[in-house]
PDBQT receptor file of N, H, CA, C and O in Angstrom, charges set to zero:
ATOM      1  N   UNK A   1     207.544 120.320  72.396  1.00  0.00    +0.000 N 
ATOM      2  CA  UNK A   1     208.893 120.050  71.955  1.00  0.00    +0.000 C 
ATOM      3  C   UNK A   1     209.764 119.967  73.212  1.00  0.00    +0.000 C 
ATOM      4  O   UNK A   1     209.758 120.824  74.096  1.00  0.00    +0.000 OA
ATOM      5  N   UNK A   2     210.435 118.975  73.212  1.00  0.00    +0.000 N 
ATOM      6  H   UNK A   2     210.440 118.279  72.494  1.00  0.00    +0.000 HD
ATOM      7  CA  UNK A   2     211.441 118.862  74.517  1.00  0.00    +0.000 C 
ATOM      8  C   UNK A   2     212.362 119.673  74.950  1.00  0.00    +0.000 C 
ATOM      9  O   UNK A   2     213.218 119.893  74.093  1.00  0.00    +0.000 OA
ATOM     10  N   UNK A   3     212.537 120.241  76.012  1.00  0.00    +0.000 N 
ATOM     11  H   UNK A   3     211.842 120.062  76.709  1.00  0.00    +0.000 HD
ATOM     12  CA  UNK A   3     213.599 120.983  76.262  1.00  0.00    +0.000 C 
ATOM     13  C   UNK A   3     214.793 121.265  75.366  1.00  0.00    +0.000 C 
ATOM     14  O   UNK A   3     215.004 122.206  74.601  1.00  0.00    +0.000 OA
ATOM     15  N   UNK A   4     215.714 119.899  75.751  1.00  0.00    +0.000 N 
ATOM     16  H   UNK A   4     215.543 119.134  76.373  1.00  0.00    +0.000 HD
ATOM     17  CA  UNK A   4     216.538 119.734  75.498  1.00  0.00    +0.000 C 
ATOM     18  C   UNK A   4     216.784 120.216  73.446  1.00  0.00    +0.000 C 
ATOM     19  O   UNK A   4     217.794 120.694  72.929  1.00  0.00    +0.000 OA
ATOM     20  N   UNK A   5     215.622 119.893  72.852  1.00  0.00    +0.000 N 
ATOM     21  H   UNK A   5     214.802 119.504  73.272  1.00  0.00    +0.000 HD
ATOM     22  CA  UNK A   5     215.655 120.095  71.617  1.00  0.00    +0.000 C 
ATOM     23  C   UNK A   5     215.488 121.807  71.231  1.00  0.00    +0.000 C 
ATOM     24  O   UNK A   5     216.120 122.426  70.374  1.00  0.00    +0.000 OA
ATOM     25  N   UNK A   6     214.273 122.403  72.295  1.00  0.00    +0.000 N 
ATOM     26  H   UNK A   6     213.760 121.901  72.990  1.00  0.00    +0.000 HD
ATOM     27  CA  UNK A   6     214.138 123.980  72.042  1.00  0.00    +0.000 C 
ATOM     28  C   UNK A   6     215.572 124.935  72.334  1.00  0.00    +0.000 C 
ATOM     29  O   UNK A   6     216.016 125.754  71.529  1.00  0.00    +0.000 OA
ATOM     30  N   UNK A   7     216.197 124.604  73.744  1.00  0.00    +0.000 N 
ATOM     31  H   UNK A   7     215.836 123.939  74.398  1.00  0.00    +0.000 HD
ATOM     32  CA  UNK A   7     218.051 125.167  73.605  1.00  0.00    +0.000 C 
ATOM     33  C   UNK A   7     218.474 124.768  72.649  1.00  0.00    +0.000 C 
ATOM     34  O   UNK A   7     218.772 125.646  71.839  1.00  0.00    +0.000 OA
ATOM     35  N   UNK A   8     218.750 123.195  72.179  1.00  0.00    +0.000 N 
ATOM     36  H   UNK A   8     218.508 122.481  72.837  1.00  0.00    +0.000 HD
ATOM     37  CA  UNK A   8     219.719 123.292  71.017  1.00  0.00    +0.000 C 
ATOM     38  C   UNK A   8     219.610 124.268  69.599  1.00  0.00    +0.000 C 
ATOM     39  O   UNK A   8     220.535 124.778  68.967  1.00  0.00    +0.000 OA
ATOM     40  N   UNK A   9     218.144 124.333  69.347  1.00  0.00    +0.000 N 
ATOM     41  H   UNK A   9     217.393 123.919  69.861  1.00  0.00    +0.000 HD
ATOM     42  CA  UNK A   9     217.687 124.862  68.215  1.00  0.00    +0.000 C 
ATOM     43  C   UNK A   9     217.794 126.656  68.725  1.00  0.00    +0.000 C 
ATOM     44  O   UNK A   9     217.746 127.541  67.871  1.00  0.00    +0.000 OA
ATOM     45  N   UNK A  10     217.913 126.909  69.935  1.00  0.00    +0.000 N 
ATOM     46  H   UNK A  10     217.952 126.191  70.630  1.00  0.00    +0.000 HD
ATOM     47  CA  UNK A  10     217.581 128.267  70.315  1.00  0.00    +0.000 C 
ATOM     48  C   UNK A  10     215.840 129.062  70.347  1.00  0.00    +0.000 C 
ATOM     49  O   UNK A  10     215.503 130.226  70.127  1.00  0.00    +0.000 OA
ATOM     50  N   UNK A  11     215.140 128.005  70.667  1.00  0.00    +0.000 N 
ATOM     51  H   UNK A  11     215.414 127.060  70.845  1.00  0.00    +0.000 HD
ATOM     52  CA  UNK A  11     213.737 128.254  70.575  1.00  0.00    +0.000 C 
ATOM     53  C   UNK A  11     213.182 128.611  72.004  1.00  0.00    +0.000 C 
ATOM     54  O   UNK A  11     213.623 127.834  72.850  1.00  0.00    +0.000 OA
ATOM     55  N   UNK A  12     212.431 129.466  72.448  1.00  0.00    +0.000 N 
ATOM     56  H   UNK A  12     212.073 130.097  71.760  1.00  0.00    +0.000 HD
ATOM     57  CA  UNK A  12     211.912 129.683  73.335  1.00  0.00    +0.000 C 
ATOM     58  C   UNK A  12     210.487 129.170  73.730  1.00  0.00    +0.000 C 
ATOM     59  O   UNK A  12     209.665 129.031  72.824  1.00  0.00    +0.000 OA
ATOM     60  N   UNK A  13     210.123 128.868  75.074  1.00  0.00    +0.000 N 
ATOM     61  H   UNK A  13     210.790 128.982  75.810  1.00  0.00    +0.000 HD
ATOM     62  CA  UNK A  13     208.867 128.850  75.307  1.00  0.00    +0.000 C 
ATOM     63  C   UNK A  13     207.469 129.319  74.370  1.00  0.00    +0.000 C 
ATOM     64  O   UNK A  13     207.265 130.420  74.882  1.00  0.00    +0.000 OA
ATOM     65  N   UNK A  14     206.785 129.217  73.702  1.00  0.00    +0.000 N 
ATOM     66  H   UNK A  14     206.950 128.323  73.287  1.00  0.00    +0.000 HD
ATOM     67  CA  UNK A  14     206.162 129.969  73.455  1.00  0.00    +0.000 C 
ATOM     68  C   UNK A  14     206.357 130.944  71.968  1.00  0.00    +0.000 C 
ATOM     69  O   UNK A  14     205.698 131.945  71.686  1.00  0.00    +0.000 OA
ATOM     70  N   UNK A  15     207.474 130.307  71.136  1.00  0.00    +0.000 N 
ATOM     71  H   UNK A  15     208.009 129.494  71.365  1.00  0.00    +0.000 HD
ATOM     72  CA  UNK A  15     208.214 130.634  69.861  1.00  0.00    +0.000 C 
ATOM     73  C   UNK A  15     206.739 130.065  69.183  1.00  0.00    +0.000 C 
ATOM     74  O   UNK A  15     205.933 129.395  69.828  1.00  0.00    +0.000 OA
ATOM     75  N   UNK A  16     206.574 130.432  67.892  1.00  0.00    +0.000 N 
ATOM     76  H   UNK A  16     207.230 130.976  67.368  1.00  0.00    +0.000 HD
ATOM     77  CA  UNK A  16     206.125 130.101  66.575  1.00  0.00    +0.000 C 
ATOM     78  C   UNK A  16     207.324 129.136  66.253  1.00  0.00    +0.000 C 
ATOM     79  O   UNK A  16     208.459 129.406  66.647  1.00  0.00    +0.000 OA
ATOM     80  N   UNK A  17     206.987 127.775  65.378  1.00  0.00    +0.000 N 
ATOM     81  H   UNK A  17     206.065 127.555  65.058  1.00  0.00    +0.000 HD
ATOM     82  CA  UNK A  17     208.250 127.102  64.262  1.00  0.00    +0.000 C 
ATOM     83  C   UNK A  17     207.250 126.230  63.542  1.00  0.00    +0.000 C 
ATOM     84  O   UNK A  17     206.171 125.650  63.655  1.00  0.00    +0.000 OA
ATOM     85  N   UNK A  18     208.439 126.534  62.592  1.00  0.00    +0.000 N 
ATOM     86  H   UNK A  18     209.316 127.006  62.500  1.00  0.00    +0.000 HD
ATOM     87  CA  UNK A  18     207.466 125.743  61.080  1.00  0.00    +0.000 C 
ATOM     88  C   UNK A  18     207.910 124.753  60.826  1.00  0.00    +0.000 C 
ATOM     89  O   UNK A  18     209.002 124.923  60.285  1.00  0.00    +0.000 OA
ATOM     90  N   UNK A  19     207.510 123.186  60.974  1.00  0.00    +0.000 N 
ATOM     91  H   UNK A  19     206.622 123.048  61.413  1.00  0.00    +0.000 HD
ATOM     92  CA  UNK A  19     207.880 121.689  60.324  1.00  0.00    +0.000 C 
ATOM     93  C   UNK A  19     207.605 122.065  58.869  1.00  0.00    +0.000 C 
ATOM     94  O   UNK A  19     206.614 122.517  58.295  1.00  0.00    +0.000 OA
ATOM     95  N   UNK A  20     209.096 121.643  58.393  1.00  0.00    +0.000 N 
ATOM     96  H   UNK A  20     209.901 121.276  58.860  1.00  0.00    +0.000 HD
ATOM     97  CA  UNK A  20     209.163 120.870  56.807  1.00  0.00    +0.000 C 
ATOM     98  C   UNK A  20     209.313 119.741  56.774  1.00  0.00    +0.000 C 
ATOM     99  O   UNK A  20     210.221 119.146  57.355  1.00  0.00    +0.000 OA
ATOM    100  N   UNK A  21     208.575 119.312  56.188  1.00  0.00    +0.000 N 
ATOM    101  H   UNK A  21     207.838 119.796  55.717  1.00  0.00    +0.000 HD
ATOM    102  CA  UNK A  21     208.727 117.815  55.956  1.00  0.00    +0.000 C 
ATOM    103  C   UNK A  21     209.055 117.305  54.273  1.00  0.00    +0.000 C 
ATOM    104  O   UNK A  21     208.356 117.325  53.261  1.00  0.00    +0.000 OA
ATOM    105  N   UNK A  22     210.600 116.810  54.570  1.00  0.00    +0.000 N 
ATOM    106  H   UNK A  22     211.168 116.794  55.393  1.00  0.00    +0.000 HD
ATOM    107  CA  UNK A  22     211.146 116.412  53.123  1.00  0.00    +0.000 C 
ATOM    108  C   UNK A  22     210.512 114.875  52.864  1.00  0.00    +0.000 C 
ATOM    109  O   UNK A  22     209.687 114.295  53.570  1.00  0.00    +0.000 OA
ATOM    110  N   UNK A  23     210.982 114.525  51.962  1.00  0.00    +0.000 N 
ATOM    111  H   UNK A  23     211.652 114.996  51.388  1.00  0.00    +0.000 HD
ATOM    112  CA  UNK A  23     211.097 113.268  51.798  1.00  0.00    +0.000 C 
ATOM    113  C   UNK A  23     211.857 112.195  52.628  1.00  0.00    +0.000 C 
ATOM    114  O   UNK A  23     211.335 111.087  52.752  1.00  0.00    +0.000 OA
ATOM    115  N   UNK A  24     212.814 112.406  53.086  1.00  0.00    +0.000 N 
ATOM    116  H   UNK A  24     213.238 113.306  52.986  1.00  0.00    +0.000 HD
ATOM    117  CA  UNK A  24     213.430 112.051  53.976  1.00  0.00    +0.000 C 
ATOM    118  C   UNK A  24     213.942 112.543  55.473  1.00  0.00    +0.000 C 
ATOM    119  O   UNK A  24     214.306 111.888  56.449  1.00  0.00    +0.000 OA
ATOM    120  N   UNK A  25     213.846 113.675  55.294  1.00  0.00    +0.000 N 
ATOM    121  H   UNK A  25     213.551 114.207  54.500  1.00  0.00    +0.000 HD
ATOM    122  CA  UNK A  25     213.784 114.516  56.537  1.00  0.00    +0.000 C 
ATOM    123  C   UNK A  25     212.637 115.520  56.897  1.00  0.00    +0.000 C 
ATOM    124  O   UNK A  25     211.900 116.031  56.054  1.00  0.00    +0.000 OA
ATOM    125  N   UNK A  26     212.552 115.804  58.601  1.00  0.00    +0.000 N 
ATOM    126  H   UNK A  26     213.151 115.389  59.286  1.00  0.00    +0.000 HD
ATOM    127  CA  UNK A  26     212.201 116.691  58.836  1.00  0.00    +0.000 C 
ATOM    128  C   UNK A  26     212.557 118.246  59.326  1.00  0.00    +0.000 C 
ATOM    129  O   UNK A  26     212.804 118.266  60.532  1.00  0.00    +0.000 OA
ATOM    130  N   UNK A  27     212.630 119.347  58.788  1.00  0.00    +0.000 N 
ATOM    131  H   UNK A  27     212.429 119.331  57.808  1.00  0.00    +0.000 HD
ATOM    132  CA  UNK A  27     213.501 120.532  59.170  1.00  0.00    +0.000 C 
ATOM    133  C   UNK A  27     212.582 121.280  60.257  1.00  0.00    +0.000 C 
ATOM    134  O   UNK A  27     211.395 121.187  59.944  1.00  0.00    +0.000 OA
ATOM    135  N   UNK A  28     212.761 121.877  61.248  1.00  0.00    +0.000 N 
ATOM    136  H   UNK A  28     213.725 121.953  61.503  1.00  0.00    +0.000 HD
ATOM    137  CA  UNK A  28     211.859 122.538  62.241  1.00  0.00    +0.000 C 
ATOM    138  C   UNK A  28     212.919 124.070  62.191  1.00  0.00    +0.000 C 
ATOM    139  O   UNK A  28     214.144 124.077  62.305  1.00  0.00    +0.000 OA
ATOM    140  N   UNK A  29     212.231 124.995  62.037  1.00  0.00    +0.000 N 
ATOM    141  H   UNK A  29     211.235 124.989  61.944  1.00  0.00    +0.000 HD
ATOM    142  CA  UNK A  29     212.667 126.394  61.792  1.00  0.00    +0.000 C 
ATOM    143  C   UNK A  29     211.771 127.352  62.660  1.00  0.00    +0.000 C 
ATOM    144  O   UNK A  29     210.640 127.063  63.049  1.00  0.00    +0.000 OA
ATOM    145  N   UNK A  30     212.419 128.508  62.904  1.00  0.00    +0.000 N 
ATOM    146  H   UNK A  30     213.338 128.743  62.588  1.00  0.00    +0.000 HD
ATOM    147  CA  UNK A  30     211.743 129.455  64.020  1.00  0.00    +0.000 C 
ATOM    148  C   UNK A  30     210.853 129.739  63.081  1.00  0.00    +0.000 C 
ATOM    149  O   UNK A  30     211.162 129.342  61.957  1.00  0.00    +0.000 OA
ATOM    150  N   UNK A  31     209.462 130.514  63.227  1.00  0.00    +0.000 N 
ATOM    151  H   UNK A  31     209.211 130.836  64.139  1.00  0.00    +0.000 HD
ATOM    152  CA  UNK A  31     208.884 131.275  61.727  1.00  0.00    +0.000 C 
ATOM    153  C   UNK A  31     208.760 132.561  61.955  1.00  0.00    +0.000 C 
ATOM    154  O   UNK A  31     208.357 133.013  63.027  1.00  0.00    +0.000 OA
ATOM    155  N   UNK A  32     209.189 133.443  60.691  1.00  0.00    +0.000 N 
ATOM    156  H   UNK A  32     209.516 133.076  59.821  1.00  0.00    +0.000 HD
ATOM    157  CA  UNK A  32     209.375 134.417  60.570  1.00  0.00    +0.000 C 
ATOM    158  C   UNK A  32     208.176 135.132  60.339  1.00  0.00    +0.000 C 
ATOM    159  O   UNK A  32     207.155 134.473  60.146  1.00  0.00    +0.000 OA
ATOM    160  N   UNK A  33     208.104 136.814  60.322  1.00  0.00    +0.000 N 
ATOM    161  H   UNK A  33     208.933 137.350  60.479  1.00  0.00    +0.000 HD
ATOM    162  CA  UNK A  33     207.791 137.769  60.200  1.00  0.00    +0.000 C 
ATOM    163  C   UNK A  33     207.423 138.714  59.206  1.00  0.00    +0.000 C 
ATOM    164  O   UNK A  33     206.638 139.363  59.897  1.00  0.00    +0.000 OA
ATOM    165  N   UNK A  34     207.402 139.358  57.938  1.00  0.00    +0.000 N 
ATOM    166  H   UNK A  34     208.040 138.831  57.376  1.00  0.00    +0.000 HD
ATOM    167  CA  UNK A  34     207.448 140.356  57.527  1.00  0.00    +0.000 C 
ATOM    168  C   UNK A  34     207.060 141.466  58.138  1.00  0.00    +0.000 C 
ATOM    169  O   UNK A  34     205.928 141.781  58.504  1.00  0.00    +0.000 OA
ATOM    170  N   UNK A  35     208.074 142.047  58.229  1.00  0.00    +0.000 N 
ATOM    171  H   UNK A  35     208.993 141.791  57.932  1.00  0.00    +0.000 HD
ATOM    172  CA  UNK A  35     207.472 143.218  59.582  1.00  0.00    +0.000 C 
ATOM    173  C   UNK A  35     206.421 144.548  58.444  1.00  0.00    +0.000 C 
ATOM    174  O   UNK A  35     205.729 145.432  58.948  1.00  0.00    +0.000 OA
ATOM    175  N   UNK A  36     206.573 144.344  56.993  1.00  0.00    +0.000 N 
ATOM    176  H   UNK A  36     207.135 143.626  56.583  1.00  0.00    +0.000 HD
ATOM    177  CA  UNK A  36     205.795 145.078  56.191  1.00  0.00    +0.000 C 
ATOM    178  C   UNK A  36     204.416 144.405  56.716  1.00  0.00    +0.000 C 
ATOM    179  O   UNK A  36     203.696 145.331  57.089  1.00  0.00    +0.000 OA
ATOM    180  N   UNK A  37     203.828 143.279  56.876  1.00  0.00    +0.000 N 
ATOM    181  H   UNK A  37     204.412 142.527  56.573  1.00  0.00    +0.000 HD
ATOM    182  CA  UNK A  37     202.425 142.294  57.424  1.00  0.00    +0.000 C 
ATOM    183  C   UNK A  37     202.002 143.471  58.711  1.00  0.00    +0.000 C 
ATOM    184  O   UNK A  37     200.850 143.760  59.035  1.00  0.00    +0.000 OA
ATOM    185  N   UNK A  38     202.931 143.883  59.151  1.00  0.00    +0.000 N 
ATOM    186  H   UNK A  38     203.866 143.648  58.887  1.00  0.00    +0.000 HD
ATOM    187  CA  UNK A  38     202.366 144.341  60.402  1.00  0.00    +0.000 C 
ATOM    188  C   UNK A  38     201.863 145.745  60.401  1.00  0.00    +0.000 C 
ATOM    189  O   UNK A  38     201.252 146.358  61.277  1.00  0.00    +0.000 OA
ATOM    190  N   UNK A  39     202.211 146.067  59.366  1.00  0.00    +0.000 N 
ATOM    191  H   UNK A  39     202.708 145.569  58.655  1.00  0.00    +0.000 HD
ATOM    192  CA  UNK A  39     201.396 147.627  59.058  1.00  0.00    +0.000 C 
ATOM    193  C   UNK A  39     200.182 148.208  59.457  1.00  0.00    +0.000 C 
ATOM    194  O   UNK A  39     199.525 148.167  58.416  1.00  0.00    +0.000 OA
ATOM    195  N   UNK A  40     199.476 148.724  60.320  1.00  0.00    +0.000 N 
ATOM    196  H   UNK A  40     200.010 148.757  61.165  1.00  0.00    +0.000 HD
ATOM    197  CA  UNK A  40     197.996 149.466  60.275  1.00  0.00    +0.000 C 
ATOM    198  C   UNK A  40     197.593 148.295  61.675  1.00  0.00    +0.000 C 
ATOM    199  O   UNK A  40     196.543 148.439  62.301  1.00  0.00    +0.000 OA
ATOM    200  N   UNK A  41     198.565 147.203  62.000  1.00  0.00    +0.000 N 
ATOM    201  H   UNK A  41     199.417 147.086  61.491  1.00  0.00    +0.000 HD
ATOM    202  CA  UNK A  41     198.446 146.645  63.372  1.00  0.00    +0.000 C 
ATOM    203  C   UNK A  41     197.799 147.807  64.522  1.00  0.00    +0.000 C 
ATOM    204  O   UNK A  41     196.644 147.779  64.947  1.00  0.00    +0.000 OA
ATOM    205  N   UNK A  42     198.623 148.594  64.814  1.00  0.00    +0.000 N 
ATOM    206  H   UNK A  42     199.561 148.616  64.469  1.00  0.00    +0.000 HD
ATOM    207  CA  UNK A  42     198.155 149.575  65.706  1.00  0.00    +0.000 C 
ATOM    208  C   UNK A  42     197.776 150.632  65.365  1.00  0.00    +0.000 C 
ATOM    209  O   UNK A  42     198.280 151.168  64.378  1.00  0.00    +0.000 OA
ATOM    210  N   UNK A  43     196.755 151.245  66.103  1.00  0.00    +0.000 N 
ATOM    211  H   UNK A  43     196.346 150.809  66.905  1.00  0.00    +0.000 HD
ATOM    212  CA  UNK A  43     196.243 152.133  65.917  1.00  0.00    +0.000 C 
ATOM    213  C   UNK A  43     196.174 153.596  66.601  1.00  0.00    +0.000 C 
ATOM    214  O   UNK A  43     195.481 153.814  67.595  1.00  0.00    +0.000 OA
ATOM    215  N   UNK A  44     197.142 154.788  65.820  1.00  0.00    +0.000 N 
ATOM    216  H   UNK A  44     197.705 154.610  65.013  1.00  0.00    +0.000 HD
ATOM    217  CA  UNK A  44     197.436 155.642  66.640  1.00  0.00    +0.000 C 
ATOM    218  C   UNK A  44     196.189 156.679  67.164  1.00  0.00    +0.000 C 
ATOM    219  O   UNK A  44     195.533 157.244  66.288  1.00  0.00    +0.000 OA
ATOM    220  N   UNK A  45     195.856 156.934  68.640  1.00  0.00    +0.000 N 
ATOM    221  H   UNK A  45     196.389 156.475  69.351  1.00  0.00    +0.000 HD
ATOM    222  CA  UNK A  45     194.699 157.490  68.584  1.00  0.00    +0.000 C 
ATOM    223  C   UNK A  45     194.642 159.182  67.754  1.00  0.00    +0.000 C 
ATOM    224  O   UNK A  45     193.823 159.763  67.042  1.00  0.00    +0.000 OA
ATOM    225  N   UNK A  46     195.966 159.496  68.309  1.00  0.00    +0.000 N 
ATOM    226  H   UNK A  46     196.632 159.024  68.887  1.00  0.00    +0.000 HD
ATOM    227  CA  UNK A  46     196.164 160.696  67.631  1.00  0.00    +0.000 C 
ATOM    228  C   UNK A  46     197.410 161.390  67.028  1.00  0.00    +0.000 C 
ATOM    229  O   UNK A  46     198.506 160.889  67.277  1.00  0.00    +0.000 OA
ATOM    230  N   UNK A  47     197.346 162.336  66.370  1.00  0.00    +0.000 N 
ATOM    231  H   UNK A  47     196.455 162.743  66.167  1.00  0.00    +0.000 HD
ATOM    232  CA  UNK A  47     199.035 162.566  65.713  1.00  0.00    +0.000 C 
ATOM    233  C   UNK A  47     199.918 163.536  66.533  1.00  0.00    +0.000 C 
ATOM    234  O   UNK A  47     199.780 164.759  66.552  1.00  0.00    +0.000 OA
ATOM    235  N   UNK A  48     200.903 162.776  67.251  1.00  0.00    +0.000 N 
ATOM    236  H   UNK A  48     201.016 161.782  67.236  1.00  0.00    +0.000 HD
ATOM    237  CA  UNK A  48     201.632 164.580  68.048  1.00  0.00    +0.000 C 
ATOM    238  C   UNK A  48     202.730 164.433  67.439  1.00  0.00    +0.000 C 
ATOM    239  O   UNK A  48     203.489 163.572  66.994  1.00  0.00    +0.000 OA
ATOM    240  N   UNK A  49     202.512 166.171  67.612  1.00  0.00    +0.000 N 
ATOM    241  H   UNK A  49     201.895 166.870  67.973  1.00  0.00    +0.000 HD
ATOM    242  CA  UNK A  49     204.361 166.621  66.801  1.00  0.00    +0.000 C 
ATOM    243  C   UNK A  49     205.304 166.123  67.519  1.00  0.00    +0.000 C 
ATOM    244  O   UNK A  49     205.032 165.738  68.656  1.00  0.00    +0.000 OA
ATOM    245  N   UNK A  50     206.843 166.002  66.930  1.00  0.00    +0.000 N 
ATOM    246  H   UNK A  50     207.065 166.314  66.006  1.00  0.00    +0.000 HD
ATOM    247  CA  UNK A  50     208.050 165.618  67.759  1.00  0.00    +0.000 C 
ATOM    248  C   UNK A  50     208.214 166.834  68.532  1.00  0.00    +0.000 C 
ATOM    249  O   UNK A  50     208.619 166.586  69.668  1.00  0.00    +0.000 OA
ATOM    250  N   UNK A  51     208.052 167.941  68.320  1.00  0.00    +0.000 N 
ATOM    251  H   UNK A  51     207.723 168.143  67.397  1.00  0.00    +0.000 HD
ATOM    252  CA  UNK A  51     207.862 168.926  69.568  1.00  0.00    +0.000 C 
ATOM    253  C   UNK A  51     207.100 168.408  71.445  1.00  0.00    +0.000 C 
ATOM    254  O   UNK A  51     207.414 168.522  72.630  1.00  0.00    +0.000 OA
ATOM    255  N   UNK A  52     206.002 167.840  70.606  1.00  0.00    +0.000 N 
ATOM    256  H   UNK A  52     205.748 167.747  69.644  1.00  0.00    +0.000 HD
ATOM    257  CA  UNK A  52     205.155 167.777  71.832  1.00  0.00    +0.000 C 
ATOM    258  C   UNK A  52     205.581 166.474  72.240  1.00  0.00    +0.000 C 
ATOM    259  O   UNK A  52     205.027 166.052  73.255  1.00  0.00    +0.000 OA
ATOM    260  N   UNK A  53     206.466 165.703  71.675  1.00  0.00    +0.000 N 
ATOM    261  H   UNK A  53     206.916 166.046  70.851  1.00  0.00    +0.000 HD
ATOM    262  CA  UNK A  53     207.174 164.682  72.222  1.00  0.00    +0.000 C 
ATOM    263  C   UNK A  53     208.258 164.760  73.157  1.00  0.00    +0.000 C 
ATOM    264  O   UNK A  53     208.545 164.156  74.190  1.00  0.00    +0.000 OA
ATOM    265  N   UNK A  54     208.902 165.911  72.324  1.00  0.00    +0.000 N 
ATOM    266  H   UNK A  54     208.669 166.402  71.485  1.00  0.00    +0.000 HD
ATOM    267  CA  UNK A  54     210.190 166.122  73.385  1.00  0.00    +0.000 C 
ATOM    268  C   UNK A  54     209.817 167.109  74.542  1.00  0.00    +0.000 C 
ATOM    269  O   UNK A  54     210.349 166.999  75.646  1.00  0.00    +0.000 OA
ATOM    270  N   UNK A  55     208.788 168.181  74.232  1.00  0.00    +0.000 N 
ATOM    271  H   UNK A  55     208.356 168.270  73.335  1.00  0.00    +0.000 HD
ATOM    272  CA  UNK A  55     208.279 168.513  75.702  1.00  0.00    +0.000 C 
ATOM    273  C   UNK A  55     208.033 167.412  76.470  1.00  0.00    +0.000 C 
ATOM    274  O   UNK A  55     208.635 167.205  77.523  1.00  0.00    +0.000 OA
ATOM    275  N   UNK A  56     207.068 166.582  75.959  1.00  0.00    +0.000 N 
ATOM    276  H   UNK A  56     206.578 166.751  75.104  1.00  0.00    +0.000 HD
ATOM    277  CA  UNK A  56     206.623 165.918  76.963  1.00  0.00    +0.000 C 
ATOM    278  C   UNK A  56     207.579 165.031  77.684  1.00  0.00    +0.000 C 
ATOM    279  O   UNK A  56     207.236 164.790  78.841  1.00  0.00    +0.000 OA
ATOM    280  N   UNK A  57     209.009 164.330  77.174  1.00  0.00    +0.000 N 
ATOM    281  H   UNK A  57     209.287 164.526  76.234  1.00  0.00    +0.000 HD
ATOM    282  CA  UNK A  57     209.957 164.071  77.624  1.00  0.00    +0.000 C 
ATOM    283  C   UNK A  57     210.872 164.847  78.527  1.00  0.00    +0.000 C 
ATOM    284  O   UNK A  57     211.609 164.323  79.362  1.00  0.00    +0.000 OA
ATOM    285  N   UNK A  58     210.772 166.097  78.303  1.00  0.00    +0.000 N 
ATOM    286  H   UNK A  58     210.173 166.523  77.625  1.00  0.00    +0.000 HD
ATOM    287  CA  UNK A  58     211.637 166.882  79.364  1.00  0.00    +0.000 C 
ATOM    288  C   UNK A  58     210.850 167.112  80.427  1.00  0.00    +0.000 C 
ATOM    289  O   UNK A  58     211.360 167.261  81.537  1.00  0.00    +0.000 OA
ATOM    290  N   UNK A  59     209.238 167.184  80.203  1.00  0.00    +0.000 N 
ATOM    291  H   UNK A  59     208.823 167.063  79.301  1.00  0.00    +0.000 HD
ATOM    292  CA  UNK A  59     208.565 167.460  81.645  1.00  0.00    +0.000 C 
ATOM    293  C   UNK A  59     208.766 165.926  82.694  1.00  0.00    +0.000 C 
ATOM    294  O   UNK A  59     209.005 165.675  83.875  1.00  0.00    +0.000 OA
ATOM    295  N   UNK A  60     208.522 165.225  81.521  1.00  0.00    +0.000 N 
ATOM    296  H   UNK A  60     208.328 165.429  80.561  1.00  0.00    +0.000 HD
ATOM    297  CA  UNK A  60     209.086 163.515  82.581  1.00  0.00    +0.000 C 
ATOM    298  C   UNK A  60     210.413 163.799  83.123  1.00  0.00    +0.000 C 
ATOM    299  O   UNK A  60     210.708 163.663  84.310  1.00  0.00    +0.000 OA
ATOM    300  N   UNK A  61     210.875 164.034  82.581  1.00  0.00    +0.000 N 
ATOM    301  H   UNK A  61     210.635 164.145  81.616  1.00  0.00    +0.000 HD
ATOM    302  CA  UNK A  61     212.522 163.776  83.030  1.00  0.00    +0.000 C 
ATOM    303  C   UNK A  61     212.852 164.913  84.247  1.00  0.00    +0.000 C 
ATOM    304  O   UNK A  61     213.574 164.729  85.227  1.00  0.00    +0.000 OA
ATOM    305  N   UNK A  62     212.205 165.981  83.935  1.00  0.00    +0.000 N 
ATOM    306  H   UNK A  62     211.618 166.131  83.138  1.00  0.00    +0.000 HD
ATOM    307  CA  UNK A  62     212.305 167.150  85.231  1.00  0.00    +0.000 C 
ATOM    308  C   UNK A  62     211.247 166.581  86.549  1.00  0.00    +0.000 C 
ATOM    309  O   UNK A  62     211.178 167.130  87.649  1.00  0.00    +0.000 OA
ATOM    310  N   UNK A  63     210.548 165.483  86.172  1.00  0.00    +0.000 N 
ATOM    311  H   UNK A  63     210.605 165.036  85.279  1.00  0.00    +0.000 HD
ATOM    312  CA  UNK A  63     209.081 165.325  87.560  1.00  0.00    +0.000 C 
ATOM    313  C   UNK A  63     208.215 166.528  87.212  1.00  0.00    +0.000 C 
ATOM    314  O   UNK A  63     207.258 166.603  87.983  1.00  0.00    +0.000 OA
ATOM    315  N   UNK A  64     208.236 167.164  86.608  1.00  0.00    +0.000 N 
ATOM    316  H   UNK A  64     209.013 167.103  85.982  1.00  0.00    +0.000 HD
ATOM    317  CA  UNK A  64     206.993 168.337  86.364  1.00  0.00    +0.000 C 
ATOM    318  C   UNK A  64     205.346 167.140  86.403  1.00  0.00    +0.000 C 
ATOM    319  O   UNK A  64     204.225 167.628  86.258  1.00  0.00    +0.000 OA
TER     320      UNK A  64
């Protein structure tokens, strides 16, 4: 897609977009997400408490 067409539309390098094709026109749209789709994507290795979160944030933040 040409430059000039990805700024106007606000599309980036490397965007996903979906052609509709009407009967008379064609619509080009960014494509979306359901961020519910993305569920169980990652995989946590293990469960830490928000305790051991915020320790572990204050030992970063002190250089410990």
């Amino acid at each position: 897609m040409p430059k000039k067409v990805r700024e106007h539309l606000g599309i980036e390098p490397g965007n996903r977009v979906s052609f509709n094709i009407g009967s008379e026109d064609v619509t080009v749209e960014p494509e979306t997400v359901d961020v519910r789709s993305l569920r169980g994507m990652l995989k946590a290795r293990r469960r830490v408490s928000l305790q051991a979160m915020e320790s572990a944030i204050r030992c970063g933040a002190s250089g410990r």
